[in-house]
Structure formats: C-alpha cells, structure tokens
C-alpha positions as CSV (number, residue, x, y, z in Angstrom):
1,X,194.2,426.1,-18.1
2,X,193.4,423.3,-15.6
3,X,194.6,423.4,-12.0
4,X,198.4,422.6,-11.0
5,X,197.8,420.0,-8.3
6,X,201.0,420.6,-6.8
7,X,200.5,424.0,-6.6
8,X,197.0,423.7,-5.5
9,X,198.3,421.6,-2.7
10,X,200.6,425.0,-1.9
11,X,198.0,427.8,-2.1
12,X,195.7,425.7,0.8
13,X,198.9,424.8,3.2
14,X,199.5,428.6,2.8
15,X,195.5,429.7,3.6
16,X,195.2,427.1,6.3
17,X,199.1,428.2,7.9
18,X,197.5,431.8,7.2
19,X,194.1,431.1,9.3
20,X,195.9,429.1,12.5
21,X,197.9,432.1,13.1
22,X,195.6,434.8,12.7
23,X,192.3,432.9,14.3
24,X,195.0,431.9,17.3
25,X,195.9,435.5,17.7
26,X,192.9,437.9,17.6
27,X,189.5,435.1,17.9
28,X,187.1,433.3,15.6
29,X,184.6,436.2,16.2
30,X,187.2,439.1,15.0
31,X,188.5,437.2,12.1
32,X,187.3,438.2,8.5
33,X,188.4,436.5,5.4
34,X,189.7,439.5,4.4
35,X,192.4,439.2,7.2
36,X,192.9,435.5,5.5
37,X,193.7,437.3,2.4
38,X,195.9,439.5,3.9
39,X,198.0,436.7,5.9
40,X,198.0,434.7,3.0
41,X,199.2,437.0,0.3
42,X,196.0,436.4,-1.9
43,X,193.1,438.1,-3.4
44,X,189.6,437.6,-2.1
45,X,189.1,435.9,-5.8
46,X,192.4,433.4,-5.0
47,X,190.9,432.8,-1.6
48,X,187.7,432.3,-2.7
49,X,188.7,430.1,-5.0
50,X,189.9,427.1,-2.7
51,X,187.3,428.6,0.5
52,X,184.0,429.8,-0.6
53,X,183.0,431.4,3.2
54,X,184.3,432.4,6.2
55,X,183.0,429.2,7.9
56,X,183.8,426.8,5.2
57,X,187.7,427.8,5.4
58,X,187.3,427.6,9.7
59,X,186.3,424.3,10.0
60,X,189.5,423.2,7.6
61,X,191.8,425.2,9.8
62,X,190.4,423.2,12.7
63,X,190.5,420.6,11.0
64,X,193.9,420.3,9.9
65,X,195.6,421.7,12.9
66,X,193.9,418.8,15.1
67,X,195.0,416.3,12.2
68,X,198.8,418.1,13.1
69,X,198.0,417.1,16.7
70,X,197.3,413.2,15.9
71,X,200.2,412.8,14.1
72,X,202.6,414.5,16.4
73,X,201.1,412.4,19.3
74,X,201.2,409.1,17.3
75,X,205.1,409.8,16.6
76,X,205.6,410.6,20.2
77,X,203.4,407.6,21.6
78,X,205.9,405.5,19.1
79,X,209.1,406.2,20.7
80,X,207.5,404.2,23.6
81,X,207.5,400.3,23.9
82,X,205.7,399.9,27.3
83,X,202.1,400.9,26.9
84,X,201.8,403.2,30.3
85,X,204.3,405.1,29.1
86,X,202.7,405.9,25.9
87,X,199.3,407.1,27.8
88,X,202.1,409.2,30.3
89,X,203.6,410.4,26.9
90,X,201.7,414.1,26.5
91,X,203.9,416.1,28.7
92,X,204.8,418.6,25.7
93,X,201.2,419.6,26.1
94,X,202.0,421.7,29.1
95,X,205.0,423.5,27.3
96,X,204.2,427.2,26.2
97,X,207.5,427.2,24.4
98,X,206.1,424.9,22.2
99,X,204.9,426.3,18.5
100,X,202.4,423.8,18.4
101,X,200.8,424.6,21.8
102,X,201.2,428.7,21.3
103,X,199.0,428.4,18.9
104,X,197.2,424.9,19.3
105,X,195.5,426.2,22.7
106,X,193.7,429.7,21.5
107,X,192.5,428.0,18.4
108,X,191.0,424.6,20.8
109,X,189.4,427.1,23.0
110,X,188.2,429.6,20.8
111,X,187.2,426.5,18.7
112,X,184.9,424.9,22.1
113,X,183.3,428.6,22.4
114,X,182.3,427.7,18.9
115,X,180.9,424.4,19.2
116,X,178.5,425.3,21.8
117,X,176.0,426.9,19.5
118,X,177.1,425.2,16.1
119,X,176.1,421.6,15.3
120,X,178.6,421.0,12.5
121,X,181.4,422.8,14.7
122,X,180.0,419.7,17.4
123,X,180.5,417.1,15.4
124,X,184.2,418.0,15.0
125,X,184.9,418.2,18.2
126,X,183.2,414.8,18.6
127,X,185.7,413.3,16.4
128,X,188.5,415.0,18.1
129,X,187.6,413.1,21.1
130,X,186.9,409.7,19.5
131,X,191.0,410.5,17.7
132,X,191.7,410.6,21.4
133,X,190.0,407.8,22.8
134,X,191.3,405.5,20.1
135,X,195.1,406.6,20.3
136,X,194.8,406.1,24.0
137,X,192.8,402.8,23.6
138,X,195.3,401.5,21.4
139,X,197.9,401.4,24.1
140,X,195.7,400.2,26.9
141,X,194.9,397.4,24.2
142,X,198.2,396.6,24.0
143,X,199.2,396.5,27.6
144,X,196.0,394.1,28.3
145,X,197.1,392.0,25.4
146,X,200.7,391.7,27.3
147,X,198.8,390.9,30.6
148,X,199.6,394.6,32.1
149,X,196.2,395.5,32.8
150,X,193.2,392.8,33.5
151,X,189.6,393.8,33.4
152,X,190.1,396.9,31.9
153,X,187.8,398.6,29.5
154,X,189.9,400.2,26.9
155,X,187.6,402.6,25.3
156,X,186.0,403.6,28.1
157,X,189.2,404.0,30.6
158,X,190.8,406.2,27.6
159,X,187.8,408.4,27.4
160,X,188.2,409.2,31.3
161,X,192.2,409.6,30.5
162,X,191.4,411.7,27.7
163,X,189.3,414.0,30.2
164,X,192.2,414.4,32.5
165,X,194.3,415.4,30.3
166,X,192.0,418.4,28.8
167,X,190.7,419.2,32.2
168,X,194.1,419.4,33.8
169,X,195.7,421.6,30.2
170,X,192.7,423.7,31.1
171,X,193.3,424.5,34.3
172,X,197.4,425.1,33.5
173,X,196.8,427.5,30.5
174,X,193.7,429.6,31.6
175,X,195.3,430.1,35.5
176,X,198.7,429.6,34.5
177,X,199.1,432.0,37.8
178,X,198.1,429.2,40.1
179,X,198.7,426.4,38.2
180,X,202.7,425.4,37.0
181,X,203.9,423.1,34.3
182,X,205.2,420.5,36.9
183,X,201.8,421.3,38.6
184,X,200.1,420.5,35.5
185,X,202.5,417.2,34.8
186,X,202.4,415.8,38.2
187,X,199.1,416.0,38.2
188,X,198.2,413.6,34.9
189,X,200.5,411.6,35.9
190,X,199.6,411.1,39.0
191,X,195.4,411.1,38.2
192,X,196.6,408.3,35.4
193,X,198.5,406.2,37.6
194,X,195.4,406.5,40.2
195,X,193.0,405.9,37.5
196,X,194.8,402.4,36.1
197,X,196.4,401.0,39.5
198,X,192.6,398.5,40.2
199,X,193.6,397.1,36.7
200,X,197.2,396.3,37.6
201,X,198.4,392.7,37.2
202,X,201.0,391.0,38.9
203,X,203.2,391.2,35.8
204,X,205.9,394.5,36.9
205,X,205.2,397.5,35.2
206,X,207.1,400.6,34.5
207,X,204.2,401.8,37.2
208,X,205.2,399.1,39.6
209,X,208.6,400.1,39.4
C-alpha cells in the first residue's frame, strides 16, 4: 500500500514535536532514538521509517524548530510599519514564559555545543545566521529606501545586530541571576539605537522621537 501523504505529513510533525521536547529537556548527548520512540508513540520500525539515524532525525529537529523561529519573527516584524521598530521587535526573546523560548534556548545551545566539532551541524548554524542577517537587512533596506538611514550597510550592520541580540540572550538565560529581562531588553535596545544613530538622517524617526 503506498504512503498516505497526509498522514505522512502527521507521523514527522509528531517525531519532530517528539525530539524538541525531549533533546530541550535532558541534551543532545543523552538522547537515544529510542527515547524518540518513546515520546512519539512509535516503534523503532515507524521511526525508522521517516529517520534512518539518530543524527539524521537531529538536524531536522533543528532544522524545523529554527524554521518555527523565522516565521514567528517575520509575523512579529510585520505588525511594524517603521523599520527601527521591526529591528527593536525581538523582545519576546527574553521571556521564559514563552513556549517557544523554554524550549527554543536548550535546543540553540545544546545545538552550538554541537556545531563545534560537526561540519554539517556548522553549516546549519551558518544558515541560521544568514535567516537572521536577511530578516534584519530587510528592514534596514527599507528604512534607507525611505531616507531613514544614509550610508548604511545593510548586510553588514544586521550581522552586528544580529550579534547583540545572541550575545545579550546569552548573557540573560545562562546568568539569569545577574542579568533581568528589562536588563536584557534595555540593553538591545539601547546597543541598537547606539549602533544605528551615525546613520541617522534628518528625516524624524521613531528613534528621534
């Protein structure tokens, strides 16, 4: 009998829903695909089936949970017009009420740990910066094509703004101790607004204001 797309399409949202919890909650390292199976509901053979090895099925947890990310951070970017405000717009990454984040920072750690050894686990995370630099660019794009900014690099100014924001979410979730959600805001905000204010124009912006 050939294969159901639809409930193909199931069985993986179930693995991959089965692997961000369980890799978030105990480690890469001390995850075995027999834990999968367990989470999951299925056999080694129904696993097996969609994930042929432990690795295979890792990188397509990682890979869909950043894809989760983009999306979430392209709807929120949307509800913005002026394009400061959609670079300013990733305060509900400092919220560890957040489902997304409970999860989202153990798997992006546990994830870097990873990609230190592992080429193809590197080449991931390379294109989970370039998703970054081009949502960020996009606005900064914008906001030179309304005559917000002047001699400003996109790219490269969205790579730096992209660092702020990991170093600072660093900081706040490893030494949460010494480092507050309104420390952690306050200080994006303010590094951005630091970062952009040589490239102001005369034009008023919601930064000018």
């Amino acid at each position: 009998m050939p294969p159901i797309p639809e409930l193909e399409a199931i069985r993986k949202t179930q693995i991959i829903e089965a692997g961000l919890h369980t890799i978030a909650q105990r480690g890469c390292a001390n995850v075995t695909m027999d834990d999968i199976c367990s989470a999951a509901g299925l056999s080694k053979g129904g696993l097996a089936h969609y994930y042929r090895s432990k690795n295979e099925l890792f990188k397509a947890v990682f890979d869909a949970f950043f894809d989760r990310i983009f999306q979430r951070s392209r709807e929120t970017m949307a509800r913005f017009d002026d394009p400061l405000d959609q670079v300013l717009s990733f305060d509900w990454l400092y919220n560890d009420n957040d489902p997304d984040m409970e999860i989202g920072y153990p798997l992006l750690f546990d994830f870097m740990a990873v990609s230190v050894h592992d080429e193809e686990y590197q080449e991931i995370f390379y294109s989970w910066i370039d998703n970054w630099v081009s949502l960020l660019s996009g606005a900064l794009e914008e906001g030179v094509r309304r005559g917000q900014f002047k001699n400003l690099d996109p790219a490269a100014t969205a790579r730096t703004i992209s660092a702020i924001y990991q170093g600072v979410a660093t900081r706040w979730y490893l030494a949460p101790k010494l480092h507050s959600r309104q420390w952690a805001v306050e200080s994006f905000q303010n590094a951005i607004r630091g970062l952009l204010a040589p490239y102001l124009s005369d034009k008023p912006t919601s930064m000018q204001r």
